[in-house]
PLY file of the C-alpha trace (Angstrom):
ply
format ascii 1.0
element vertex 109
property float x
property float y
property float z
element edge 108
property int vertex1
property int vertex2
end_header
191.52 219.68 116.00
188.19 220.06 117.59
187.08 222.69 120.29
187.56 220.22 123.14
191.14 218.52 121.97
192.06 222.97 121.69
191.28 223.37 125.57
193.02 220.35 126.24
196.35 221.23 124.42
196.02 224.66 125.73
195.52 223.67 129.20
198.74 221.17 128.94
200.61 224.14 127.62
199.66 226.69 130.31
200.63 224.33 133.01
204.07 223.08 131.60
204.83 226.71 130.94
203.82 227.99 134.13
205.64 225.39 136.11
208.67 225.63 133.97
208.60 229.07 134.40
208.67 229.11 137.97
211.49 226.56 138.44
213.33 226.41 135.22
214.96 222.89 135.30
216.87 221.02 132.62
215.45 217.21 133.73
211.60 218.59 133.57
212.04 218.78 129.36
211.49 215.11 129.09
210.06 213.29 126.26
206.29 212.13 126.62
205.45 208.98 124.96
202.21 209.26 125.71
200.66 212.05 123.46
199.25 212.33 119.55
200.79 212.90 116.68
199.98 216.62 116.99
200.30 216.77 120.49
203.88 215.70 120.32
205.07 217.40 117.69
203.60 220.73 119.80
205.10 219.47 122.74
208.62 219.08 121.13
207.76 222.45 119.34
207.33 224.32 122.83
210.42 222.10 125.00
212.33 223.08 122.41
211.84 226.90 122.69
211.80 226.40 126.62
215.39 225.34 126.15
216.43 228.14 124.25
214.82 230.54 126.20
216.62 228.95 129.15
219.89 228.60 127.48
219.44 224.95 128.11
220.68 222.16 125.90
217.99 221.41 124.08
217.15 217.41 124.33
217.86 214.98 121.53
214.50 213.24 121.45
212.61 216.47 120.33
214.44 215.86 116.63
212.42 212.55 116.57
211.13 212.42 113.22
207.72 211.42 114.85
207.61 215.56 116.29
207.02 216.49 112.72
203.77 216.75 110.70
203.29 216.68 107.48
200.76 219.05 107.20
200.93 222.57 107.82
198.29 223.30 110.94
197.42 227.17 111.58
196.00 228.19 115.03
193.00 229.36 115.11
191.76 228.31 111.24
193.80 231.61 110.06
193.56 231.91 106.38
194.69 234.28 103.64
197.10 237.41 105.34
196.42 236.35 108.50
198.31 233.02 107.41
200.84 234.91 105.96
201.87 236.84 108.83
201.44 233.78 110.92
204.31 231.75 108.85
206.77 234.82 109.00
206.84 235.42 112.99
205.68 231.81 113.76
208.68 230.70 116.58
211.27 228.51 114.12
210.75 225.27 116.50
207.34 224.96 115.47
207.90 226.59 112.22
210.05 223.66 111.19
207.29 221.27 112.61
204.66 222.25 110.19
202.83 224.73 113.03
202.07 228.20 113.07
201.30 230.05 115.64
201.79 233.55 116.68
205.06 235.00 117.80
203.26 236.40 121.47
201.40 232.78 122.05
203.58 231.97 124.85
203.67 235.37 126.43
201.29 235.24 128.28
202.54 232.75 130.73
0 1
1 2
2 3
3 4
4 5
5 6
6 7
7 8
8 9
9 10
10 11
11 12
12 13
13 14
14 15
15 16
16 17
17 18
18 19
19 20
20 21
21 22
22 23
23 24
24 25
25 26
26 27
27 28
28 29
29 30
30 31
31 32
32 33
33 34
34 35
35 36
36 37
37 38
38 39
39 40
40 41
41 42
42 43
43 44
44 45
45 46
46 47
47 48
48 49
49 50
50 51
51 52
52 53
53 54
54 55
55 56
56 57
57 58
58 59
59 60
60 61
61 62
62 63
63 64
64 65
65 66
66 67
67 68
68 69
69 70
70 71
71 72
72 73
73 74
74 75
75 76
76 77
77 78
78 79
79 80
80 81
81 82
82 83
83 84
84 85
85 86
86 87
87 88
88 89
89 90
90 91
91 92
92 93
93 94
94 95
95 96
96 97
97 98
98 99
99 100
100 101
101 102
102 103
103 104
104 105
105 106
106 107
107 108
């Protein structure tokens, strides 16, 4: 994933978390056709832990076996410990998807 593809992710995520955050709404976890292969499986990743932290039911669709990847991506091109770490508190929803990223990435929001 290159530097601009990062900022675009990123700014997708801050804005669906920001929005959800303010008006937590079952209908607003819908599926989006429309995104990559990585994109998706991210997306599906964070609706999924947007429904948990809602107590929502979380949707079918994000079980798609298209929301998986096949290879492991780390945030951030963490290697060694850093990796290590990363797998342990990584969020299971994206864990599962073959993601890693830290346990406070969302906290922000």
């Amino acid at each position: 994933m290159n530097r601009e593809e990062y900022k675009k992710l990123w700014r997708m995520t801050v804005s669906f978390l920001d929005d959800f955050r303010r008006n937590p709404n079952p209908d607003s976890l819908q599926e989006i056709d429309s995104l990559g292969v990585f994109e998706g499986a991210f997306y599906a990743g964070l609706v999924e832990e947007m429904a948990k932290e809602q107590n929502f039911s979380i949707p079918n669709w994000v079980y798609k076996e298209k929301y998986y990847l096949s290879e492991p991506f780390f945030f951030n091109g963490l290697s060694g410990d850093s990796r290590i770490i990363t797998a342990l508190e990584s969020p299971l929803s994206f864990k599962t998807r073959n993601i890693f990223i830290g346990a406070n990435t969302f906290s922000r929001c």
